[in-house]
C-alpha positions as CSV (number, residue, x, y, z in Angstrom):
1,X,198.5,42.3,-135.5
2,X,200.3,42.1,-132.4
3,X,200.9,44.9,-129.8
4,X,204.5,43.5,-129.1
5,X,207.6,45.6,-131.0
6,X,209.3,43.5,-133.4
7,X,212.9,43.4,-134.8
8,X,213.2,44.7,-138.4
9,X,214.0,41.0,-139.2
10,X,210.6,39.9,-137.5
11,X,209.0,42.3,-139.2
12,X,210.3,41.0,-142.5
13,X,209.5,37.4,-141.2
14,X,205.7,38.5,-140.2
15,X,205.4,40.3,-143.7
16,X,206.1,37.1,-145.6
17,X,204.3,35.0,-143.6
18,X,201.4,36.9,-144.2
19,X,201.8,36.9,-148.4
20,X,202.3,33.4,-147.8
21,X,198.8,32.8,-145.6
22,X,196.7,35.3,-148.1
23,X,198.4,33.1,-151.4
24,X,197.3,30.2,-149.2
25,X,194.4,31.8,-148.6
26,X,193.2,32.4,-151.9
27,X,193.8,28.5,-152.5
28,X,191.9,27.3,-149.3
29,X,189.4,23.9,-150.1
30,X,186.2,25.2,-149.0
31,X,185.5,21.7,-148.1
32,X,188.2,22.2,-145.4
33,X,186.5,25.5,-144.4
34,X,182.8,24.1,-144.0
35,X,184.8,21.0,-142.2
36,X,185.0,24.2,-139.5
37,X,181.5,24.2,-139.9
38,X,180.8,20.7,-138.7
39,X,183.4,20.5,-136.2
40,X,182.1,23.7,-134.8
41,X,178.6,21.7,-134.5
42,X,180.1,18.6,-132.9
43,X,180.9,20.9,-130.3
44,X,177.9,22.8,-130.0
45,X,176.0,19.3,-129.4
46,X,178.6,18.6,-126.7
47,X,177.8,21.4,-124.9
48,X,174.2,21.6,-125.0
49,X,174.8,17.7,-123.5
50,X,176.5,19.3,-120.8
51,X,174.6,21.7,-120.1
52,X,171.5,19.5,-119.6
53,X,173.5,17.4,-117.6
54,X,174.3,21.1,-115.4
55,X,169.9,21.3,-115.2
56,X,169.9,17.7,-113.5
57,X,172.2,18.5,-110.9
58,X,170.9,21.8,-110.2
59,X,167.6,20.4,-109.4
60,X,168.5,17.8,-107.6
61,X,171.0,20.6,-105.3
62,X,167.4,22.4,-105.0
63,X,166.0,19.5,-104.0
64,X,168.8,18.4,-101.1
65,X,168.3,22.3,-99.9
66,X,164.6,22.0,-99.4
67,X,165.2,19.3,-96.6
68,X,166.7,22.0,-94.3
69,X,170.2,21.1,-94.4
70,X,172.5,24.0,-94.1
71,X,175.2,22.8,-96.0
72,X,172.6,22.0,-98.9
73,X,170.7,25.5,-98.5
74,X,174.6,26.9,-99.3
75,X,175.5,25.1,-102.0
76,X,172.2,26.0,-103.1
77,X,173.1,29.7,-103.0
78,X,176.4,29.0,-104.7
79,X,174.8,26.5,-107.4
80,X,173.0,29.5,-108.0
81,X,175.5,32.3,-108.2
82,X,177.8,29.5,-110.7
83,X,174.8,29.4,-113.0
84,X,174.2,32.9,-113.3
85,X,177.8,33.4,-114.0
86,X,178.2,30.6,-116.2
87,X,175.0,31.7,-118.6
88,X,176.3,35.1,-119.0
89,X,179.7,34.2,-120.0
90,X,178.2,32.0,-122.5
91,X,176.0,34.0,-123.8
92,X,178.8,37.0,-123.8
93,X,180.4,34.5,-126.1
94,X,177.5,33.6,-128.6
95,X,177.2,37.3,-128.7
96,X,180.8,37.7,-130.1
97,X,179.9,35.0,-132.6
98,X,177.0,36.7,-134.0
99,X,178.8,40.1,-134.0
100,X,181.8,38.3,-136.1
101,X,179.6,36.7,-138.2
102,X,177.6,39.4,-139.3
103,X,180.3,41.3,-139.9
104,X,182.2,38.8,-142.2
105,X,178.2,38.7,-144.3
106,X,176.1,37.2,-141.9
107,X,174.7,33.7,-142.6
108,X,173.9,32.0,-146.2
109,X,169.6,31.6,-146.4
110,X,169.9,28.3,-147.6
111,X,173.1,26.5,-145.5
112,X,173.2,28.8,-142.8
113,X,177.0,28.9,-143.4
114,X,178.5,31.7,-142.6
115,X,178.7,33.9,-145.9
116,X,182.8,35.2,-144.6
117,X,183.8,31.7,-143.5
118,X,187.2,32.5,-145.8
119,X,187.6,35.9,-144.3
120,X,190.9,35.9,-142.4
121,X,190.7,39.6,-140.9
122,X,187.1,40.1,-139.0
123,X,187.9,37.8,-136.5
124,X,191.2,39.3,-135.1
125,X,189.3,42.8,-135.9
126,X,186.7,41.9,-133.8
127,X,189.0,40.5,-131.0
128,X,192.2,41.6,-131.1
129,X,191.9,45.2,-132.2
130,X,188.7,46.2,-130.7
131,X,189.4,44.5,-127.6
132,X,187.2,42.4,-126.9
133,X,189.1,39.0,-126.6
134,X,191.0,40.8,-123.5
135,X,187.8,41.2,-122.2
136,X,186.6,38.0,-122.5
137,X,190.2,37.0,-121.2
138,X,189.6,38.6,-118.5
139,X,186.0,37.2,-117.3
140,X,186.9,33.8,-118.0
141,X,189.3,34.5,-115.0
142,X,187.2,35.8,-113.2
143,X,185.3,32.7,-113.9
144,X,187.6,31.0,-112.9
145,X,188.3,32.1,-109.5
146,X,184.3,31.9,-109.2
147,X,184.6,28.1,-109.5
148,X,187.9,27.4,-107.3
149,X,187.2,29.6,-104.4
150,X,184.3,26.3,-104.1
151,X,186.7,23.9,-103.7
152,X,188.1,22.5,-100.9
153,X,191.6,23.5,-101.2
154,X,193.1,19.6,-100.8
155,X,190.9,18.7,-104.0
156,X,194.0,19.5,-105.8
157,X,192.6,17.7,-108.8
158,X,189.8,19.1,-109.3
159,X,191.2,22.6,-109.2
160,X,193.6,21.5,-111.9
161,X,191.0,20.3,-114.1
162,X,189.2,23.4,-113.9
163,X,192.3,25.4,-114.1
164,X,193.0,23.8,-117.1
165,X,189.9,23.8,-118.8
166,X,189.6,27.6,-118.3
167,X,193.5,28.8,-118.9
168,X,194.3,31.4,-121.2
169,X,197.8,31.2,-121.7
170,X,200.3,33.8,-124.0
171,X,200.0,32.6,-127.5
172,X,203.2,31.6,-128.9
173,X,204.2,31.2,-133.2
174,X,206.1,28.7,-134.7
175,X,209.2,31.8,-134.2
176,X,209.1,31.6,-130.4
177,X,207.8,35.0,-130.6
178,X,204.8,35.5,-127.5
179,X,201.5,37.2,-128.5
180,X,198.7,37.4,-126.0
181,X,195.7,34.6,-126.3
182,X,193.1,36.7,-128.0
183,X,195.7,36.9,-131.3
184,X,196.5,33.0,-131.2
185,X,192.6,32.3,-131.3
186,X,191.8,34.8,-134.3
187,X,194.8,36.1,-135.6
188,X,195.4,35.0,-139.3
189,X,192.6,32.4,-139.0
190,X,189.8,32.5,-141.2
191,X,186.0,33.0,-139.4
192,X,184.6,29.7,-139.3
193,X,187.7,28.8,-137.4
194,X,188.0,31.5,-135.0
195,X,183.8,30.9,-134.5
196,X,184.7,27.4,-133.7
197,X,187.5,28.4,-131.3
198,X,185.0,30.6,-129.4
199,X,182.2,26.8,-129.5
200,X,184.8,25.7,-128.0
201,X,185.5,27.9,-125.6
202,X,182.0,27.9,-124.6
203,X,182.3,23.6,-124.3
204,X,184.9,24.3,-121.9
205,X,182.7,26.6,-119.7
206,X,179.8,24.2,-119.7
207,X,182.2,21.3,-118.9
208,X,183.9,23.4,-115.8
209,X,180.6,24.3,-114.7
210,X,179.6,20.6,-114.7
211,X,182.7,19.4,-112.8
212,X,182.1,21.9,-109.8
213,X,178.3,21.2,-109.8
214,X,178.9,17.8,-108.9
215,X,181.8,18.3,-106.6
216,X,179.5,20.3,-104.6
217,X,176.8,17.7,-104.8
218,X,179.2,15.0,-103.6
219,X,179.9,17.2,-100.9
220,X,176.9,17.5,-99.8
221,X,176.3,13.5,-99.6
222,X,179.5,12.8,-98.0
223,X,178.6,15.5,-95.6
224,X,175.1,13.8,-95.1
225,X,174.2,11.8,-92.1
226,X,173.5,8.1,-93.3
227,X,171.1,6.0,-92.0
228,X,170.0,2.6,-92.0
229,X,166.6,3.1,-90.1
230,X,163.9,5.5,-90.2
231,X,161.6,5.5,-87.1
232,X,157.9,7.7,-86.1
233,X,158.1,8.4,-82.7
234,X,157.7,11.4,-80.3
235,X,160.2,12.8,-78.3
236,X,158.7,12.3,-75.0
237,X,155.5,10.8,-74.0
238,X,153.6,13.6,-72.8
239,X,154.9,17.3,-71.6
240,X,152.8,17.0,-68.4
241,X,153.1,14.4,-65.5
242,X,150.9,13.8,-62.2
243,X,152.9,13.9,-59.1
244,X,154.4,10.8,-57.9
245,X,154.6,9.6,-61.2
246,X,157.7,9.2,-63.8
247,X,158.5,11.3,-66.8
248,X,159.9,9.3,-70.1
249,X,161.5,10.5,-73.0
250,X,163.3,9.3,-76.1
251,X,166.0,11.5,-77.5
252,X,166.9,10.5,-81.3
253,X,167.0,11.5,-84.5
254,X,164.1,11.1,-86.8
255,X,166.0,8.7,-89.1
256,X,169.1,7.0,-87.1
257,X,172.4,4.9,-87.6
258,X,172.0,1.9,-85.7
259,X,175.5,0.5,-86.5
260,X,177.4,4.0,-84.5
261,X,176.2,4.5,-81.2
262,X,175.9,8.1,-80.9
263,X,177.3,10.2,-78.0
264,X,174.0,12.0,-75.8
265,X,175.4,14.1,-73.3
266,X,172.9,16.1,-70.8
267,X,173.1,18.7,-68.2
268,X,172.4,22.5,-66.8
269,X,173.2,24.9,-69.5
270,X,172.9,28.4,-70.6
271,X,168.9,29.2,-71.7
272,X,170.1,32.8,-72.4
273,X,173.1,31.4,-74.5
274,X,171.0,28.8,-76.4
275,X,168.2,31.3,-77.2
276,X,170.3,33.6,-78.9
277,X,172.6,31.0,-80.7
278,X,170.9,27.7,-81.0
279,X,174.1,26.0,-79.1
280,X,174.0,24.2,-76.1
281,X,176.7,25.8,-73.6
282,X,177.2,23.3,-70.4
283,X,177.4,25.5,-67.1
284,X,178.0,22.5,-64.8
285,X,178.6,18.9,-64.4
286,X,177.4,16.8,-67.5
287,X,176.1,13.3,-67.6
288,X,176.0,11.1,-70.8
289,X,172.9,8.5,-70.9
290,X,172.5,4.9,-72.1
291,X,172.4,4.4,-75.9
292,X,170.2,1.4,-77.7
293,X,170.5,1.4,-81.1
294,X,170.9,4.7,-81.4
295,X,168.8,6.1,-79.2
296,X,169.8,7.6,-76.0
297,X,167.3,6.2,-72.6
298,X,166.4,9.4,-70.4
299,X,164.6,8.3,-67.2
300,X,163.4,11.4,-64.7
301,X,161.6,11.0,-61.3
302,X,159.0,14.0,-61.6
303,X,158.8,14.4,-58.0
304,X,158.6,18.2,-57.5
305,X,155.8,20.1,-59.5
306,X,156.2,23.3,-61.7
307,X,157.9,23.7,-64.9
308,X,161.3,22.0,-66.0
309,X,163.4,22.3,-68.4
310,X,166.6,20.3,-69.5
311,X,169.0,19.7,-72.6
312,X,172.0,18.7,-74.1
313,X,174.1,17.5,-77.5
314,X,174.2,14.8,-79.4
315,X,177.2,14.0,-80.8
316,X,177.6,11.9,-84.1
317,X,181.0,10.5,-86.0
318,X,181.0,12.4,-89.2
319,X,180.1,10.9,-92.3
320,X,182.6,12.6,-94.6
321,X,185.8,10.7,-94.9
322,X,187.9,13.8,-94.6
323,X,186.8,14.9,-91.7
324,X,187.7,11.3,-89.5
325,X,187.7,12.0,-85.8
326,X,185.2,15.1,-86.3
327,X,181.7,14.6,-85.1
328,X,178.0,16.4,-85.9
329,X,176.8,18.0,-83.0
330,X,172.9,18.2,-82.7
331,X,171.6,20.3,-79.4
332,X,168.1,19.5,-78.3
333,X,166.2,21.3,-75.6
334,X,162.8,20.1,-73.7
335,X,160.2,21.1,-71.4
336,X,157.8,19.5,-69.1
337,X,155.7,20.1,-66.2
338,X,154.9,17.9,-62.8
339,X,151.6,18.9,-61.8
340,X,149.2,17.8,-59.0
341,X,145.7,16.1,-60.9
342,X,143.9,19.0,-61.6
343,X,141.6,20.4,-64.5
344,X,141.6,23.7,-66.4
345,X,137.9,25.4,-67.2
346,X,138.9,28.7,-69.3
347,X,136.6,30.9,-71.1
348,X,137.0,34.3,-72.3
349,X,133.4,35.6,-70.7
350,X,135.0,35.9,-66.9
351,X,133.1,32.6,-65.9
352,X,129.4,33.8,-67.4
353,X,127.4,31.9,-69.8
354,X,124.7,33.9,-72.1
355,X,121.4,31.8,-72.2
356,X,120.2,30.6,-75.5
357,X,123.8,30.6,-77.2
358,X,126.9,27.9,-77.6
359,X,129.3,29.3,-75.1
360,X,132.5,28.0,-76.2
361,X,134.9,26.7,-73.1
362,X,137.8,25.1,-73.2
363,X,138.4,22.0,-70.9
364,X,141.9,20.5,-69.9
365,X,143.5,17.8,-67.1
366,X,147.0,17.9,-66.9
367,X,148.5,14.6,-67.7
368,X,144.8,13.3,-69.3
369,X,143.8,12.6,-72.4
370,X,140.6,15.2,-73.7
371,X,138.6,12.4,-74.4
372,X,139.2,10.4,-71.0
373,X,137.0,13.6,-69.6
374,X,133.6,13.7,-68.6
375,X,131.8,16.8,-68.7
376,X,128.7,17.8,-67.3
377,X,126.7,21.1,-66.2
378,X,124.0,21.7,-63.9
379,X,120.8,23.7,-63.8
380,X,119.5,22.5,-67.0
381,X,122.8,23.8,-69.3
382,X,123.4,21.2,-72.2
383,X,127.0,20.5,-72.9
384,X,128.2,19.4,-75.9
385,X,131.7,17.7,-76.5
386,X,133.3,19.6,-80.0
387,X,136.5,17.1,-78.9
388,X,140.0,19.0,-78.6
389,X,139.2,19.9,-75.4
390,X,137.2,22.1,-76.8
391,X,133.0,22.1,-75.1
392,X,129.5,24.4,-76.0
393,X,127.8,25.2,-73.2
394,X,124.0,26.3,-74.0
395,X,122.0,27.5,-70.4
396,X,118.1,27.3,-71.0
397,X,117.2,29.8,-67.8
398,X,119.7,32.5,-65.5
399,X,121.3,31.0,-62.2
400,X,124.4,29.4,-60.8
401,X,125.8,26.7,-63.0
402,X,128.2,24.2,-61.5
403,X,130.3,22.5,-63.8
404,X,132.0,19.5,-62.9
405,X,134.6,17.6,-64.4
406,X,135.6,13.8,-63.9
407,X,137.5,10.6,-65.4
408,X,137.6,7.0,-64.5
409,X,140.2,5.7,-62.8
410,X,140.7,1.7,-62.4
411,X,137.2,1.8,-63.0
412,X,135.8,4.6,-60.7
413,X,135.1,7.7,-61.9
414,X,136.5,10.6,-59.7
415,X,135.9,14.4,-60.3
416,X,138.8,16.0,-60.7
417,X,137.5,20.0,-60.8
418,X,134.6,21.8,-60.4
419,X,134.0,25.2,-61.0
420,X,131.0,28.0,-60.1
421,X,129.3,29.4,-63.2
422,X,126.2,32.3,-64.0
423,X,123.8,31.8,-66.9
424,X,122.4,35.2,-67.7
425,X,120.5,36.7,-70.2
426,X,121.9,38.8,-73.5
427,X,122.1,42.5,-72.9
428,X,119.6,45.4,-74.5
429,X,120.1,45.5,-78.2
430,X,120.7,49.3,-79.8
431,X,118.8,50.3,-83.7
432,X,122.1,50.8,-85.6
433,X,121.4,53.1,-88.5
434,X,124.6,53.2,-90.5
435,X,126.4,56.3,-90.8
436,X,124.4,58.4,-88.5
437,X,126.2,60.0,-85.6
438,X,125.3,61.8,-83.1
439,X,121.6,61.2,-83.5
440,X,121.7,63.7,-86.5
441,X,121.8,63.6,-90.0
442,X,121.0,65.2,-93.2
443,X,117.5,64.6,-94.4
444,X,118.4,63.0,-97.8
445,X,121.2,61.1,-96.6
446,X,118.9,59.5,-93.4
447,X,116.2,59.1,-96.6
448,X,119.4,57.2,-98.3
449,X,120.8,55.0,-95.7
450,X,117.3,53.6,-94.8
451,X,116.6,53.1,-98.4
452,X,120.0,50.9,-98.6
453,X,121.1,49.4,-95.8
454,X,118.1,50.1,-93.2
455,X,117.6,50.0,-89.4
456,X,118.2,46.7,-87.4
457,X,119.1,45.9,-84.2
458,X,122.3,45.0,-82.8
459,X,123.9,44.0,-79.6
460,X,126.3,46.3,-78.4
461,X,130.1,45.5,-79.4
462,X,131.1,45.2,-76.0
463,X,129.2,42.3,-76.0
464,X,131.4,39.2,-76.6
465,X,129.6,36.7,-78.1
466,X,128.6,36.4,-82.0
467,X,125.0,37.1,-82.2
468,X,122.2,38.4,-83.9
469,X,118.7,40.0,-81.8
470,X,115.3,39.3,-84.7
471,X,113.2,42.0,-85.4
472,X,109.5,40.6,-84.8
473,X,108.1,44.4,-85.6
474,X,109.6,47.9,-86.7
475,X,107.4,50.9,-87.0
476,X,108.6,54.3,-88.4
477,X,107.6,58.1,-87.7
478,X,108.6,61.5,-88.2
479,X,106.6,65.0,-87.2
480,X,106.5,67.9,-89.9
481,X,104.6,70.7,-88.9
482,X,102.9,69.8,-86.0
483,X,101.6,66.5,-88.0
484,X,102.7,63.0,-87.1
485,X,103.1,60.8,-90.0
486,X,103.8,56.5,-89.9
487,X,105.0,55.9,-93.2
488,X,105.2,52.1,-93.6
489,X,108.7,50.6,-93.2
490,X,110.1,47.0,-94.0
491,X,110.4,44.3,-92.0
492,X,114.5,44.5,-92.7
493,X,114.0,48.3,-91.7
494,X,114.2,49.4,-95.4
495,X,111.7,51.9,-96.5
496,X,110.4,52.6,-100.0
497,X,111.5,54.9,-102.6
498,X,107.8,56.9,-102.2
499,X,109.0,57.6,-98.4
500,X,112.7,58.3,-99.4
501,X,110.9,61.1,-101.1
502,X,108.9,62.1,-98.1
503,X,112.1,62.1,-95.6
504,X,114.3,64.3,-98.2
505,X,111.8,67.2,-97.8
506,X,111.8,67.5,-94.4
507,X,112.9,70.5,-92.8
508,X,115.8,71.2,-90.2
509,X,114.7,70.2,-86.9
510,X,112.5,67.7,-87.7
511,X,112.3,64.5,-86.0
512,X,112.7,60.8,-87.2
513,X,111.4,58.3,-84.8
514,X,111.8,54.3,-85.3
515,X,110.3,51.5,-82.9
516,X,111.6,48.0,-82.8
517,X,110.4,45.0,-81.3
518,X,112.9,42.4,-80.9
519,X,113.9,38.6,-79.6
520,X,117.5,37.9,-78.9
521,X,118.5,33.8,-78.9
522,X,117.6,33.9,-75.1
523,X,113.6,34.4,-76.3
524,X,113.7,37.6,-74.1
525,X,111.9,40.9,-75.6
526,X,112.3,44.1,-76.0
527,X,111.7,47.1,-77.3
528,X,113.7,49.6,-78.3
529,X,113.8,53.1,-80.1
530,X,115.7,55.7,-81.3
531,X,115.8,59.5,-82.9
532,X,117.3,61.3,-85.5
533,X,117.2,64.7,-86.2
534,X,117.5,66.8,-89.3
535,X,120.2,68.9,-89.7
């Protein structure tokens, strides 16, 4: 069944070899053919032990990536582009088992033994003449190149075992005569060998697949940082520093190799440079500081006041073996700020306080801790500590309100800020009627929305502050023909299905009136009113 031209002699030689496999044929133990069968099992069980092996070390690649490292995040990415790749050549293959099996009879109901196990011809039918073992030649070269375009090209070895794993070399009879590899793996072979040809096949892609997997893996602990000590500490003490006083900081790695003194390396640098790539590019004179097991000693005198910034690299051997007299660079950028003692009072109501209500304001001393401050108000305000820095501020009457902020200090408590303040009272509440604009409306939809929803009485939403006026009284009246009627109205401004009817029959021009008398948080009054006219 090969492509090739052949001599009239090989002719002749083919022809007789092919009466002598069909008389052998018709001879053939079936014992031997379902010993096929069980080898063709073996392998299946030696797969499916590899490819649970594959699971494990995907995971635990998926795992590595979820720590941030780059190198794990793309291995990751290839992990996942080999298993998609590896599952649908398998399953391309187990395809072209099924298909050669149910052509050659499909599967006995009782064994599950393929009926055509005898059958010499459907599997180089299947294969050779349709085509499809050229394809499958094909993609397991693709394959292939897939899996060694991931190795590091000086891992000879392990190229060669994949290589060898995965060739498809020319198939060559006992003549010398060269037929391409689809024909030596079907041709003349009855179907439960060429099935187990393609098991094994499949073995060999699990087994490649396994051998890169954990290449990539290794990679990606030789690659890894080690450490013999993990420590929990900040960066630098605090961001902000009084003037005359000294700003500390620690630069280290979270987890660190006390046995290799790292190389920290500080100085002016490129912000622009470093905000659009992440890398620290010097732009001057460098210093490199004192190291102590592993961490590098930075010691600033914070002299001037304003905002500061300064960076560098740290520079680490590399781990990997390979890669001897390389080092993992790690840039780091900080801020701080020298400031005179001060304290910051901020509020978003432009230094006004509404009686009656918790204004939230937010309380800060450069340099001090938010619960080292003492807060206090004048003109009767209570203040009340919601810690963060974070304060409610509830004025009992209108005036100025000075607010004053102070610490101790070896044991004397100095004031530090104080700032001028104005209780006042809440503004006018509206009657919001929902869905009325204009002061018009139609009379069955007026008779609708007050049925529903009702009127109340709001503050205006200008107003800043979260807060809710209570309706003490609400009265409601409307004029039809000259005559003034006061239908009664809830409490919660909703009227009754009786007056729904009323308001829906009155004419254009009419006019509905409604009265409320209401108490904001502040315990001020009011009364308010509005009208809406049929339309």
């Amino acid at each position: 069944m090969s492509a090739e031209k052949l001599s009239p002699r090989q002719q002749m030689i083919g022809i007789m070899y092919l009466v002598l496999l069909a008389m052998l044929a018709m001879n053939a133990s079936k014992d031997l053919l379902n010993a096929f069968i069980f080898l063709e099992d073996g392998i299946d069980v030696t797969t499916k032990n590899f490819n649970s092996t594959n699971q494990t070390i995907y995971t635990k690649i998926s795992n590595a990536s979820a720590t941030g490292s780059k190198l794990a995040a793309q291995t990751n990415k290839n992990a996942i582009e080999i298993g998609k790749s590896s599952n649908q050549l398998y399953n391309e293959i187990e395809k072209f088992k099924d298909d050669i099996i149910d052509i050659g009879g499909g599967l006995d109901e009782e064994t599950h033994i393929p009926l055509g196990k005898d059958n010499q011809d459907v599997g180089a039918e299947y294969l050779v003449v349709k085509g499809h073992g050229k394809v499958l030649k094909q993609k397991i070269g693709d394959y292939k190149i897939l899996l060694t375009n991931l190795i590091d090209k000086r891992d000879t070895g392990v190229i060669n075992g994949i290589n060898k794993l995965l060739k498809t070399p020319e198939h060559i009879d006992y003549e010398g005569v060269n037929s391409p590899w689809e024909n030596g793996i079907s041709e003349y072979l009855p179907l439960a060998a060429v099935t187990a040809n393609l098991t094994n096949i499949q073995s060999y892609i699990r087994n490649a697949e396994s051998q890169v997997l954990s290449y990539l893996f290794e990679q990606i602990n030789q690659d890894a940082y080690k450490v013999n000590k993990i420590m929990a500490t900040s960066i630098a003490e605090n961001g902000y520093v009084l003037q005359g006083d000294q700003y500390s900081a620690n630069v280290f790695l979270a987890a660190a190799d006390t046995t290799q003194e790292p190389i920290v390396i500080i100085g002016d640098f490129d912000t622009a440079y470093y905000n659009n790539t992440g890398q620290i590019k010097f732009t001057g004179p460098t210093d490199s500081l004192p190291v102590d097991a592993g961490i590098g000693k930075l010691r600033l005198d914070a002299n001037e006041t304003g905002n500061h910034t300064w960076g560098g690299i740290m520079k680490v051997p590399h781990p990997n073996p390979k890669r001897k007299g390389e080092y993992l660079i790690y840039p780091f950028v900080n801020n701080y700020t020298v400031a005179a003692p001060s304290a910051v009072i901020s509020s978003d109501q432009l230094n006004i306080m509404y009686m009656g209500l918790d204004n939230e304001i937010s309380i800060s001393a450069p340099g001090m801790k938010s619960e080292d401050l003492i807060v206090t108000a004048s003109n009767n305000c209570r203040v009340t500590s919601r810690g963060n820095g974070k304060y409610y501020f509830r004025p009992s009457k209108g005036g100025r309100i000075n607010i004053t902020v102070s610490t101790k200090m070896n044991g004397v408590t100095k004031v530090i800020s104080q700032q001028k303040w104005k209780g006042t009272s809440l503004p006018k509440p509206y009657i919001d009627i929902p869905g009325v604009r204009g002061g018009k409306s139609p009379a069955a939809t007026l008779a609708q929305i007050l049925k529903a929803v009702g009127a109340r009485p709001k503050y205006p939403k200008s107003f800043p502050m979260s807060a809710t006026p209570m309706t003490e009284k609400i009265e409601l009246e409307y004029i039809n023909s000259g005559n003034i009627f006061t239908p009664p109205i809830a409490k919660n401004g909703k009227i009754s299905t009786s007056v729904v009817n009323q308001l829906t029959r009155l004419p254009r021009g009419s006019s509905v009136n409604v009265t409320i008398k209401a108490k904001g948080p502040d315990g001020i009054p009011h009364t308010i009113n509005t009208s809406v006219i049929i339309r």
